[in-house]
N, C-alpha and C positions, 0 to 999 in steps of 0.2 A: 307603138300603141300605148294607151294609157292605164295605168291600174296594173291588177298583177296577174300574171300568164306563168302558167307551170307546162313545161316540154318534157316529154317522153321519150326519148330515144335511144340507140345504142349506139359507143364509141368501139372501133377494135373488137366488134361482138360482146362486148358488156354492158347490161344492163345501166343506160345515167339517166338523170333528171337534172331539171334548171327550171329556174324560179327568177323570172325577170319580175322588174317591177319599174314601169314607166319604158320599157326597152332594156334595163340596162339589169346586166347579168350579177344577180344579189345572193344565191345559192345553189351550189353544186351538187349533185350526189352519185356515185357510180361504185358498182360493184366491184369485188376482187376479182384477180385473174382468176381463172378457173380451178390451179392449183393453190390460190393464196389460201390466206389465212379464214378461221371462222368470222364473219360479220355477227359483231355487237348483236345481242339479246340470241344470239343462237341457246337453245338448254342441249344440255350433254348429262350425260350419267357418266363418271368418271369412279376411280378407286385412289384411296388414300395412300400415297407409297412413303412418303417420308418427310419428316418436318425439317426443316430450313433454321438452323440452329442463328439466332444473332436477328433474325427479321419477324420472327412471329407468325410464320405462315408453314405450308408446306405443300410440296407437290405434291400433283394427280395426277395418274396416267387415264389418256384419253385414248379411243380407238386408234386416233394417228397422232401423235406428240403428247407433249404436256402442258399441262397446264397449274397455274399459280395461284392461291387460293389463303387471302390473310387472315381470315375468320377463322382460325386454328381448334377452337375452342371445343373438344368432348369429341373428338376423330379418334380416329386412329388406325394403321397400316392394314388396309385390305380390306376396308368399310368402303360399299359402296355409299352416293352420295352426286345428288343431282346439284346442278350448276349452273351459273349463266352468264355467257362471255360478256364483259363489262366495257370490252375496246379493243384497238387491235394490239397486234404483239409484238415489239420492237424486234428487230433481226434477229434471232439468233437466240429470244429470250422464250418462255412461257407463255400461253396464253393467258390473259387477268381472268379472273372469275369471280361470282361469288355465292354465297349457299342463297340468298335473300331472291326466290325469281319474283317476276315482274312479268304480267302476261298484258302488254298493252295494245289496246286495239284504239282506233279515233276517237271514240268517247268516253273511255272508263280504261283504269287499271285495275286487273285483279291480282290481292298480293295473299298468295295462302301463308305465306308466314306472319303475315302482320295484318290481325284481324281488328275491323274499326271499319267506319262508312266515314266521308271525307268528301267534299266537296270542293272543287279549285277555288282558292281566293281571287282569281280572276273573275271570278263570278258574282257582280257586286249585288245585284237584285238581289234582295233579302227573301222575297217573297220565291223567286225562280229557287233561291237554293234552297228553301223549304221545302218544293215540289222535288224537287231532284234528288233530296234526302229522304223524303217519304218513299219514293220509286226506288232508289238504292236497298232501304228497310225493307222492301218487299219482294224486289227480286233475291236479298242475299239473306231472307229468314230462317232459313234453314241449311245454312252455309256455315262451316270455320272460317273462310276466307274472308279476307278484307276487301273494301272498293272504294278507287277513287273516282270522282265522277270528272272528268276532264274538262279544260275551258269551253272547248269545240262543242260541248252538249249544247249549251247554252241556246246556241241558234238550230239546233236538230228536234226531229218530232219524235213525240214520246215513244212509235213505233220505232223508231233507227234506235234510239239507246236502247229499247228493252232485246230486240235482236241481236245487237252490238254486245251487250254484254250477256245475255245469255250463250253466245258462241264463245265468246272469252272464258264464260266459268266453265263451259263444259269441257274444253282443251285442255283448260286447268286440274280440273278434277283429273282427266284420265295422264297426264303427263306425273302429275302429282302422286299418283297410286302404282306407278312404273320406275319404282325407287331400286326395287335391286335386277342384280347383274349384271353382265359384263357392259365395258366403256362403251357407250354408243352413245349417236347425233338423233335427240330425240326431237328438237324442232329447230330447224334451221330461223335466223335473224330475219327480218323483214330486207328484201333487196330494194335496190336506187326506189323503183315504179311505188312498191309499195310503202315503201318510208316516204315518200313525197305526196301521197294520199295520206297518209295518216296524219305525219306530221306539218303541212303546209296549209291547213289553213281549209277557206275556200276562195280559190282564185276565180279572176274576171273571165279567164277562158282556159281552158286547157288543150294542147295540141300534141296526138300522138303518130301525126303523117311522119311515115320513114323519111331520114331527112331532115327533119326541122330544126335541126342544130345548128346545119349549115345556113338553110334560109333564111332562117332568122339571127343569124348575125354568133351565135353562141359558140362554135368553132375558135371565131376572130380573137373573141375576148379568153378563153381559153387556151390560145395558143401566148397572148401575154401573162397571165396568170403563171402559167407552166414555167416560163421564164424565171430569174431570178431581181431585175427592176420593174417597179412598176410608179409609172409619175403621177405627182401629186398638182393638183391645180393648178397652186400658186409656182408653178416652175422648176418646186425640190422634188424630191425621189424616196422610194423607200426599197433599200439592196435588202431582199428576202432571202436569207439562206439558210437551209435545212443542214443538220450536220450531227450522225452518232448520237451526239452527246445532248444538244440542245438545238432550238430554232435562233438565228442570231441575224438581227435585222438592225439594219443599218440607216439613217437618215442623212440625206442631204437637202442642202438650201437650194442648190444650182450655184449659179454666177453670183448671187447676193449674199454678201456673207455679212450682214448689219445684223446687231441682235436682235428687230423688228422685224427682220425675214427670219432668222431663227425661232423665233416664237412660233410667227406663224403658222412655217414649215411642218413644227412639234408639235402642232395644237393637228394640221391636216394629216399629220400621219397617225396620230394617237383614234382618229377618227377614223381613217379609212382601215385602222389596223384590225379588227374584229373582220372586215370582209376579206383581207389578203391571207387570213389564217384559214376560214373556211371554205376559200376555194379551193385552197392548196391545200386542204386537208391536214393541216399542220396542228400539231398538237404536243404537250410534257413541257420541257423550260422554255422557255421563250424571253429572251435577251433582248431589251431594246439600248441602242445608244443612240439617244435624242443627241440633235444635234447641240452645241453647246449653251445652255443657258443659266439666267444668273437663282440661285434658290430660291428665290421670293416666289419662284414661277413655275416651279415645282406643283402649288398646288394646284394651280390652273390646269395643267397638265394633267391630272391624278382625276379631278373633275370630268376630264371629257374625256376620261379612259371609261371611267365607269357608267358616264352616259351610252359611251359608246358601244358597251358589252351588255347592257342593260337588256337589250333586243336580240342580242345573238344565242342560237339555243345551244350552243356547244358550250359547258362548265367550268367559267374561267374564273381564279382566284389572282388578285393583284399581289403578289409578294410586296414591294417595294421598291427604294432606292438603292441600291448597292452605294459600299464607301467610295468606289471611283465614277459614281453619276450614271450609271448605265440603274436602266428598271426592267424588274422580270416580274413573269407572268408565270403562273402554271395553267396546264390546259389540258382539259382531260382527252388522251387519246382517242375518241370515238368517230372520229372520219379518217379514210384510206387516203394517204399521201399522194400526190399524184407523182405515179412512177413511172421509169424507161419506157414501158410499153405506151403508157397514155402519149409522152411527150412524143414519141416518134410518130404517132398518129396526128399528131397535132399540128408536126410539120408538115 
């Protein structure tokens, strides 16, 4: 089908979403196992236990683990102190947080620590963000909180934003006034269904028949993703592999090893790489070793990384070239890797 279609379904009984565009499977999202970790924008009320000598930070004990927290600044051990998961949490490590929440719904953010009205630069009509600044000035007149008004406003009617965000300030106020005692989960993260409403847009159709993963083709592509190769056009490959330490992905030409297949190769993976990260939920360093090329060609390369990420909403910063030719990425943890349980489903 043509144009873009968002799918509703569950994998392994967890809550996923998929975002085709023309057919072809362009974003993932599914929930943790049931035991897993908090999902990103969850708020917690947490206690200060102790500062993290050498890094700046210190931990929080949460109702169940901990959590990690760098904004150190006027705490201290046994201060309650609200929170909000920033990403997920590597094995074995704390969960991120931070004091600054963020209460986003489809068309506005409300930020009670950061007061100020704001309207997306995405928003170029001059005139539209006049309206949308006046409407912001008079829903938050008698507010401390701050609001941003979202791209998505843009094409919505003035009734959806003012309900929209008057359900957003009023969560805020009462979440916000529920500051002390004990560690508790006071709003869990938006799951797969609801972050794919919020953040996707508005698609050509939307499909939530049980099933439609299969039927429509999103299993197939899924179950290569899951994988560790995935082929590139022109006949090279990109070996994705997750590891501890870092994401380390690997490029090959195929059969062709001329430096004009090289280029290539480099130019088609620096472009499919923004969607091989967020299906697989891949996220922190990110290693690539292009296949061999000569430095002139370096920047070409650098250009269609950043075209490439330009559209991806997941927070990627280009580090550079390393001295032995390899280039990294950093990438903010905020999508669930896809794990044992997914892939076995998948087979």
């Amino acid at each position: 089908m043509k144009g873009t279609s968002v799918l509703l379904d569950q994998i392994a009984g967890r809550r996923a979403a998929a975002r085709l565009a023309d057919g072809r499977l362009e974003d993932f999202l599914i929930d943790p196992p049931e035991d897993g970790p908090p999902m990103p924008g969850t708020i917690l009320r947490a206690v200060v236990e102790r500062p993290v000598k050498g890094q700046g930070g210190l931990f929080l004990r949460l109702s169940e683990g901990q959590a990690f927290l760098r904004e150190a600044k006027g705490l201290s051990p046994g201060q309650s102190v609200l929170v909000q998961v920033t990403g997920y949490a590597e094995p074995g490590k704390a969960v991120p947080v931070t004091h600054r929440l963020l209460f986003k719904s489809k068309f506005a953010i409300v930020t009670p620590d950061a007061p100020g009205l704001n309207v997306s630069r995405q928003i170029h009509d001059e005139m539209l963000r006049g309206e949308l600044k006046a409407l912001a000035e008079d829903l938050m007149a008698d507010s401390s909180f701050g609001l941003i008004i979202r791209s998505e406003a843009a094409e919505a009617d003035e009734a959806e934003i003012v309900e929209d965000i008057a359900e957003m300030r009023s969560l805020a106020e009462s979440i916000a006034a529920d500051r002390d005692g004990p560690p508790e989960t006071l709003l869990e993260g938006a799951d797969a269904h609801a972050l794919a409403w919020r953040e996707w847009g508005r698609p050509d159709e939307v499909v939530t028949d049980p099933g439609c993963f299969a039927s429509r083709g999103v299993l197939d592509d899924l179950a290569i993703v899951a994988g560790i190769e995935e082929r590139l056009p022109g006949g090279g490959s990109l070996i994705v592999e997750p590891t501890r330490a870092l994401v380390a992905i690997d490029v090959n030409t195929g059969g062709d090893h001329s430096p004009a297949a090289a280029l290539k190769a480099n130019i088609e993976a620096a472009r499919a790489l923004p969607r091989a990260l967020r299906l697989r939920g891949l996220g922190g360093q990110v290693t690539v070793d292009f296949a061999p090329l000569a430095k002139k060609d370096r920047r070409q390369i650098e250009q269609t990384l950043r075209t490439a990420f330009r559209s991806d909403p997941v927070e990627t910063a280009q580090v550079g070239w390393t001295p032995i030719g390899h280039f990294e990425l950093q990438r903010k943890r905020e999508r669930l890797p896809t794990d044992a349980e997914l892939r076995k489903a998948l087979q």
